[in-house]
Structure formats: structure tokens, C-alpha cells
N, C-alpha and C positions, 0 to 999 in steps of 0.2 A: 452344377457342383454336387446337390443331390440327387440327381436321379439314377432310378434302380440300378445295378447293374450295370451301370456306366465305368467304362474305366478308367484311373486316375493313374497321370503319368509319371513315369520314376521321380522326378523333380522336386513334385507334389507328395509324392509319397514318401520319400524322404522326409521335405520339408514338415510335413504334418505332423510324423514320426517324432522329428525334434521339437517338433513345439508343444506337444503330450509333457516331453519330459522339463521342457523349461517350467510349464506350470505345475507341473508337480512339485518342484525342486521350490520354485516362489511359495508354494502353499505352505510346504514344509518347511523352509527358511521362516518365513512371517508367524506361523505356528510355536516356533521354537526361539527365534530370535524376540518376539515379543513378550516372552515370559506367561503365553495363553498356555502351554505345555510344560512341566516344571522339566528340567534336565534328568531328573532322575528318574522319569519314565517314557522323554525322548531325543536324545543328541541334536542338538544342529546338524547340518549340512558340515562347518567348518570343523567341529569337534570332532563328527564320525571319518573327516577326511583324513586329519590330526591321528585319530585312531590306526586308521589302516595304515599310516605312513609308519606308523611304530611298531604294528603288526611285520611288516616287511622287513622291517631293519633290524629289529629288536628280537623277534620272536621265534624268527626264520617262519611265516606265513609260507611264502612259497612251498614248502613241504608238504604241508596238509592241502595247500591247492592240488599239489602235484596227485597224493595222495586217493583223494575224493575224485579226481580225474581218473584215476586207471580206476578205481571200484566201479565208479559207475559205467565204462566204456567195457571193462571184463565182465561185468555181470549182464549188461543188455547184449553184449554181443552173444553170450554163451546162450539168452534166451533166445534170441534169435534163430542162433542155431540149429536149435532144435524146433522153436516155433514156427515157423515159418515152412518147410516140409509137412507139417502135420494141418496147417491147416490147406496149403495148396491140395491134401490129399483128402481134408473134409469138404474143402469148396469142388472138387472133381468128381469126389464118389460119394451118394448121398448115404452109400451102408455104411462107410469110413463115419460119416456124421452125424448119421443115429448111435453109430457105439457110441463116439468121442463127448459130442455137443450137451448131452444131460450133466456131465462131471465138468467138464469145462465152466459152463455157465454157474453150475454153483459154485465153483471153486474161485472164479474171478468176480465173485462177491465176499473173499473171505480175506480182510486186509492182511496185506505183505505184515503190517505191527503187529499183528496179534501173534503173528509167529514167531517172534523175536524172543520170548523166552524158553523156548522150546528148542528153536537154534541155537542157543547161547549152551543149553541144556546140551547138545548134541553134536556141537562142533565147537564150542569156547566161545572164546572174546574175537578170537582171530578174525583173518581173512575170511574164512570159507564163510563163518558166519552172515558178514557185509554183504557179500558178494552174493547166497542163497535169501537175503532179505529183497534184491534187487533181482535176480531171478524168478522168485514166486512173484512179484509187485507185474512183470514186466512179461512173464509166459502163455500166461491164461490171455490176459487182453489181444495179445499178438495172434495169437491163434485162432479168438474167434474174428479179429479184425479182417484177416488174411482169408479166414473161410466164409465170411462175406461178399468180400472184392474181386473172390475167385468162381464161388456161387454165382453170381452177379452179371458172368458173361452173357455173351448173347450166345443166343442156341441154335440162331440161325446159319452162327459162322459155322459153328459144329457141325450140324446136320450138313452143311458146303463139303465140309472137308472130311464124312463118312464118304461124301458122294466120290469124294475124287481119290477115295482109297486108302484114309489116313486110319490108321487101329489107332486102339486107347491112348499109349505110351505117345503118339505122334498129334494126336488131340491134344494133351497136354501140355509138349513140351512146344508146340509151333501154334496152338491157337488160344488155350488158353492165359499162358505163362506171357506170352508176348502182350499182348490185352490189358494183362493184369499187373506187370510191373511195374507201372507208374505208378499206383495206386498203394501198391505193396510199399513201392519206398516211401510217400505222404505218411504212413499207416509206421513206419517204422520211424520217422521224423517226429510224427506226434508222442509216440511209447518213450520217445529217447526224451524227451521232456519230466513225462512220468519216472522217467527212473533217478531222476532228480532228489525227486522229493520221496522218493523211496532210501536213497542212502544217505541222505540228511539226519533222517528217524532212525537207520541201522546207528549212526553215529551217539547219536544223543546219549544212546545206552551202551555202556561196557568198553568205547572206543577210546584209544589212548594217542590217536591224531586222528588229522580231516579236519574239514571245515565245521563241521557238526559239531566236534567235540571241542574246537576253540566256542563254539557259541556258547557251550555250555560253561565252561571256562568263566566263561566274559559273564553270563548270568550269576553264577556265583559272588563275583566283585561287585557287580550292579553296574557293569560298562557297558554302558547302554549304547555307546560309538562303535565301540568291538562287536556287539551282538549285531548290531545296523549295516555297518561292513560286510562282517561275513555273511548278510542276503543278500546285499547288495554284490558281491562279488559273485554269488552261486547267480545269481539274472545275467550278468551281465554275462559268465561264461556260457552257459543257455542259450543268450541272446547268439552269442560267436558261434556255438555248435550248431544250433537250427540254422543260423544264415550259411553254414558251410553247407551242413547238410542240403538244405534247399538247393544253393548253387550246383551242389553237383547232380541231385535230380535233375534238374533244369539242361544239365550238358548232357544227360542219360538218356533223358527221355521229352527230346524239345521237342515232338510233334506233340505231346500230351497238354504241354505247359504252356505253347504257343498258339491253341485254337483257343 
């Protein structure tokens, strides 16, 4: 059952899976329901359920879900976009990555929040704002991620296919890009997490929906079921997105996923 490296069958993986969240839920429950945690700094399990059942019904929830969903799927896709090209062209030319890789690497130390009043400064409260908080969060990582993964090939196959006549643009597109897209989607599965908790933070400031700005809502009253809720709902949709996401690597690229 533990040894290294060994791999554990779907069954089990499942099974394990849920039983994380059964003991977390008893910890939490016995935590709360015994009066060790006063309410007014952490809901029950029963309260915070209570809660979101009124968030849905009451408050129209669904909205800012919907909301917080296209922000954060517009804004990683736009980085994508453009991310993903530029680092396929630092991972293939290494003068592409002497320019790019100095401004990169500092700038994907320079938090998506700190921009937030500058944006706000220079595009409002609106959209463009949210959605450039979840762009900067989500561009820079992409790019060196991708100029890694692509860096990274082997050079052996390269040198095979100068022999058999292949020029630059044909290196590219048939040995390194093939190589490298399984990797590239893992790499854009992990960011699409990151951008999470990037328009969380766009929300909290200036936002007048989203899940974000119900939290802050709820902090204000001191509903501490409301606040518990809406993390709980941004994981579990998370949870949905990465398991789509993986499944469909997984149908993309099963020789990658199946060795």
C-alpha cells in the first residue's frame, strides 16, 4: 500500500479521496458543534449548508457563480493566447529567450494584487479590470512554464529529423510541438487553478458581483456560513474544472497519460 511509486487503482483512489473529506468534515463538525470554536469565528457544517441554501434561493447566488466563471475562463484563455506561442518560441530559439526570459522571470514575481490599484486607475471597477488582474496573474507563469517543457525536448530527435531534411518551421511544428503537448496541457491545467485565486482578489476590491464580492458581503454581517460557502463552492468548482480538464488531456494525449 506504500511503496514508492506504486500505483493505486481507481477504486482506491476514489475511495481515499472520500474519506480525506469525510474526516475533515467530522473534524470540522466536532470542532464547531462542540462549542471548542465559538460560531462567530466558524459555522457548522449544518449552518454553512443552511447558508448557501439561502444564498441560492434568496440572493440569486447563481449569478455571481455564473459571473466568477466567465472572468476567470476569459481571462486565462486570453492569456493563454498569447502565452503559449511566445513561450513555444523561447523553448525553440534560445535568442527568442535571452531577449524574453530576464523580463519574464522578474515580472512573474511581481503579484497580479499589487496591480489592482493601477488597474482600477486605468480601466475602472469594470470588466477589463477583473479580467487584466487574471491575465497578469496567469501570463508570465504560462510562458516560462511552456518555455521549459519545450526547451526540454530531446535533441536527439531533432538532430534525426535535420538528417531527414526537416528545416526549422518543420522541427517545430512535427517534433517539437508533438513532444511537448501533453505537457503544455498539465502546464495549463495547473495555471487554470492559479487563476482562481487571482479573480477572488480582483473581486474583493471595487467588485459589485462574483463570488468574491458575496464573501465580502458576508464579512461585513460576520456570516461566517456565507463566507464558508462561497470557498467552499469556488474548490468544489475547481475540483469540476481540473477533473474536466484532466479528462480531456487524458483523451488528447493517452500515450502520454498511459505509460
Amino acid at each position: 500500500m506504500f511503496e514508492p511509486l506504486k500505483p493505486v487503482s481507481p477504486g482506491r483512489r476514489i475511495a481515499l479521496g472520500i474519506l480525506f473529506f469525510v474526516v475533515f468534515f467530522v473534524l470540522w463538525g466536532g470542532a464547531t458543534f462542540s462549542g471548542l470554536v465559538p460560531p462567530l469565528f466558524l459555522a457548522d457544517p449544518l449552518k454553512t449548508a443552511q447558508a448557501g441554501i439561502a444564498l441560492f434561493v434568496e440572493y440569486g447566488f447563481i449569478k455571481d457563480v455564473g459571473v466568477t466563471i466567465w472572468r476567470v475562463v476569459g481571462g486565462f484563455v486570453i492569456a493563454a493566447v498569447f502565452a503559449v506561442p511566445l513561450g513555444i518560441m523561447m523553448g525553440a530559439f534560445k535568442s527568442v529567450e535571452a531577449f524574453f526570459e530576464p523580463f519574464i522571470s522578474f515580472a512573474r514575481y511581481l503579484p497580479a494584487s499589487a496591480f489592482i490599484p493601477l488597474l482600477i486607475l486605468w480601466a475602472g471597477v469594470g470588466e477589463a479590470q477583473k479580467l487584466s488582474v487574471i491575465i497578469i496573474g496567469s501570463f508570465f507563469q504560462v510562458v516560462l512554464m511552456v518555455s521549459v517543457i519545450v526547451g526540454g525536448s530531446r535533441v536527439d530527435l531533432v538532430e534525426a529529423a535535420y538528417t531527414l531534411g526537416a528545416k526549422r518551421g518543420g522541427i517545430v511544428r512535427r517534433v517539437l510541438l508533438p513532444g511537448a503537448a501533453p505537457q503544455i496541457a498539465e502546464c495549463l491545467r495547473l495555471v487554470l487553478g492559479w487563476a482562481w485565486t487571482y479573480v477572488i482578489v480582483a473581486e474583493l476590491i471595487g467588485a459589485s458581483s462574483g463570488i468574491g464580492h458575496m464573501i465580502m458581503d458576508s464579512q461585513r454581517l460576520l456570516d461566517t456560513g456565507q463566507m464558508i460557502f462561497g470557498i467552499v463552492t469556488i474548490g468544489v468548482i475547481g475540483l469540476v474544472s481540473d477533473f474536466l480538464f484532466k479528462q480531456a488531456n487524458e483523451r488528447l494525449y493517452p500515450w502520454y497519460f498511459l505509460k
